[in-house]
Structures are given as structure tokens and as C-alpha cells.
KOLZAVO-667627 format. One line per field, with one value per residue (C-alpha): x, y, z; residue in one letter. Coordinates in nm, 3 decimals. Layout:
! residues N
c1 = c(X,...)
c2 = c(Y,...)
c3 = c(Z,...)
code = c(a,...)
! end
This chain:
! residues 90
c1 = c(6.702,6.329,6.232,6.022,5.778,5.881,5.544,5.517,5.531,5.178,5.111,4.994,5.151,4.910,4.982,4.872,4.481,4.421,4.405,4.057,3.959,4.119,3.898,3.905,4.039,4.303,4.409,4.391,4.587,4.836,4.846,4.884,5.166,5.351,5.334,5.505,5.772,5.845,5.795,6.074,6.328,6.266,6.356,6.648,6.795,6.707,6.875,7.192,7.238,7.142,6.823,6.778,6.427,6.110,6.310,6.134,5.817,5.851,5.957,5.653,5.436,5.631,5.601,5.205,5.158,5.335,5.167,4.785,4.676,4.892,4.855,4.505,4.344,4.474,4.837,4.762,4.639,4.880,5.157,4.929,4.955,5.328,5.393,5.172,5.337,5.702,5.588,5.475,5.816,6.019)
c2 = c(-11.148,-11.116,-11.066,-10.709,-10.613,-10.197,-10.057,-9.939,-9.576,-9.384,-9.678,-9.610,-9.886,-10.113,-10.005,-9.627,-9.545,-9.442,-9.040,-8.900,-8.827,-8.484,-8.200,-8.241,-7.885,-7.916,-8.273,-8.050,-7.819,-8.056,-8.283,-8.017,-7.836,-8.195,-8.238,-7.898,-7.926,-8.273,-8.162,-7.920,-8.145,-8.384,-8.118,-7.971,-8.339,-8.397,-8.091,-8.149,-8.523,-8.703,-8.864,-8.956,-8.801,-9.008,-9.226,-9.115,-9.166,-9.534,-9.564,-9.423,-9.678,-9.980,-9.878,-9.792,-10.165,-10.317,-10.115,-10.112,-10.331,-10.226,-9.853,-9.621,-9.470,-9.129,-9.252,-9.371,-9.072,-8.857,-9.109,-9.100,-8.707,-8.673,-8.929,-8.688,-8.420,-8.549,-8.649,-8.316,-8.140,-7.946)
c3 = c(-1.055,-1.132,-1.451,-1.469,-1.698,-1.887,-1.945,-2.325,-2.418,-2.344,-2.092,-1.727,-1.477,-1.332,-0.967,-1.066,-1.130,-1.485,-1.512,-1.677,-2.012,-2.121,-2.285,-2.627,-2.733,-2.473,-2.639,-2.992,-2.856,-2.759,-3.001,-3.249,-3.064,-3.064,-3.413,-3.497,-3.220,-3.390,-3.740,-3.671,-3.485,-3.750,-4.008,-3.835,-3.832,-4.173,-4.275,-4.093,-4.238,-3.930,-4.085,-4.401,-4.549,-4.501,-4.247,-3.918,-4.110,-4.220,-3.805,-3.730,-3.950,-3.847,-3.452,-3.536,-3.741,-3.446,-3.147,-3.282,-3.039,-2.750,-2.788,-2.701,-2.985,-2.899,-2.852,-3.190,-3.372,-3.267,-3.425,-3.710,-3.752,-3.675,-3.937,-4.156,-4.036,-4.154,-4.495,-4.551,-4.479,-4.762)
code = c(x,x,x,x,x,x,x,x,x,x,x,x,x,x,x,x,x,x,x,x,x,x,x,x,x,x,x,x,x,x,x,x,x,x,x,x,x,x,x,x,x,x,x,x,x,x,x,x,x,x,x,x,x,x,x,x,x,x,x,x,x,x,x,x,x,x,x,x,x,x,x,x,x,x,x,x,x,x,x,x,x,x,x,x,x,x,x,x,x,x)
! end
């Protein structure tokens, strides 16, 4: 069996041509919806003993030290503000 390459997360396969720049409120927009949907599963699994607190966070800095030169910028500042996001969770 050949061996075959996963693209990573965020990653556009090299047979597909890239998609264009978004508008920067629309990537806002969605990158702050994402963070609250996540801050909120991550909260509701916190809360139910399924995670331990801070544990999705230290996951999210490990991926982002391992990913930084693998990942886009914007893949990367979104981690960066749901890890921000989970931190910041009562």
C-alpha cells in the first residue's frame, strides 16, 4: 500500500487552488463566533467532569508550539484566542 500524505488541520490539499483572502470583518466575525461556541463546549465539559480545567488550554499551546511553522498566521491566531478564551472561563 502507498504511503499517503493527511493534510494538517486548516491546510488546503495541493491538488485544490488556494481560496482568496477573506474580508477582514467577516474573518472577525468568525473568528469571534468560534471562540464563544468553543468557550462554551469547553465549559459545559469542564462542568460535567469530562476535562479537567486549564487542560484544553495547555492542548492548545502545545499544538500552537508544535504547528508554528506548519500552520497560517490566521489558523494561528484564532488558536491563540480560543486558548484565551478558555483561560478566561469561571
Amino acid at each position: 500500500m502507498k504511503d499517503r500524505k493527511i493534510p494538517l488541520v486548516g491546510k488546503v490539499p495541493s491538488n485544490k487552488p488556494p481560496r482568496p483572502p477573506a474580508d477582514p470583518e467577516v474573518l472577525s466575525a468568525h473568528i469571534a463566533a468560534t471562540t464563544a461556541a468553543y468557550q462554551v463546549l469547553v465549559l459545559a465539559m469542564e462542568r460535567r467532569g469530562l476535562l479537567d480545567r486549564g487542560e484544553v488550554a495547555e492542548l492548545l499551546k502545545t499544538y500552537m508550539e508544535v504547528a508554528k511553522d506548519r500552520e497560517t498566521p490566521v489558523t494561528l491566531a484564532l488558536l491563540h484566542e480560543m486558548r484565551l478564551a478558555v483561560l478566561d472561563i469561571d
